[in-house]
N, C-alpha and C positions, 0 to 999 in steps of 0.2 A: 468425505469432503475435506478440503484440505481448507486452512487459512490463509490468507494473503497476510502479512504482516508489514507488509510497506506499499504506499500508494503513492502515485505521482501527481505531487500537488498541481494549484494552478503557478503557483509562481516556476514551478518547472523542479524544485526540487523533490527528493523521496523523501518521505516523510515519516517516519514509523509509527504505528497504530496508538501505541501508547502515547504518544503528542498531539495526535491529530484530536479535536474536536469532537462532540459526540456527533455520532448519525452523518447526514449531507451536510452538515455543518464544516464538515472537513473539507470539503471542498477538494476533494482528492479525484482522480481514474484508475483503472488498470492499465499496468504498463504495455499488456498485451492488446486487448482488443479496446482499450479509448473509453471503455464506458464507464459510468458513475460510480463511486464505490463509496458505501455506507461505513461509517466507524462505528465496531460496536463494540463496548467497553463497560460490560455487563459484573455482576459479581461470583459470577463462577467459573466464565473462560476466562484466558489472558486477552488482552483486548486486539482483536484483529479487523480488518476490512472484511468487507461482503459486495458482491453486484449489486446493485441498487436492484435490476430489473433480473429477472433468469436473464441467465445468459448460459452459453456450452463454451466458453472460452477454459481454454487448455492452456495450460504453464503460468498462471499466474503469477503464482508463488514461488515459485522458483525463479524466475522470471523479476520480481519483487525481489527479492534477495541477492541477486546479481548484480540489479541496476543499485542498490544498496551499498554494498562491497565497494563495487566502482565509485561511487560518490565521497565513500572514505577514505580511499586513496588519493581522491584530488582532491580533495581539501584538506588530507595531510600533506603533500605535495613529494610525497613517498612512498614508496613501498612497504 
């Protein structure tokens, strides 16, 4: 299983695991399939997102890490 490490808040930006909230507190989704994603920021992993609900959503993470990148860029307003 892979981690998600960034979720797409409500106010629309990605948010990275370690800022978000614990649990549904964060108020985050996946960028891929929309649906709820839990913060979990526990003492043994590095803190990353989870589906709230199962889900079979594919490329999360990656997916996460892209729309990431991209967000760094424009709000450096550079390359």
């Amino acid at each position: 299983m892979t981690h998600i490490s960034f979720g797409v808040h409500i106010s629309g930006r990605i948010l990275d695991a370690v800022e978000a909230a614990r649990g549904l507190a964060c108020q985050c989704n996946c960028p891929v399939c929309g649906g709820a994603l839990v913060a979990r920021k526990g003492e043994i992993k590095a803190p990353h997102f989870a589906h709230h609900d199962s889900s079979n959503c594919v490329g999360a993470a990656i997916t996460s890490l892209h729309l990431a990148a991209q967000q760094l860029i424009v709000d450096a307003q550079r390359l």
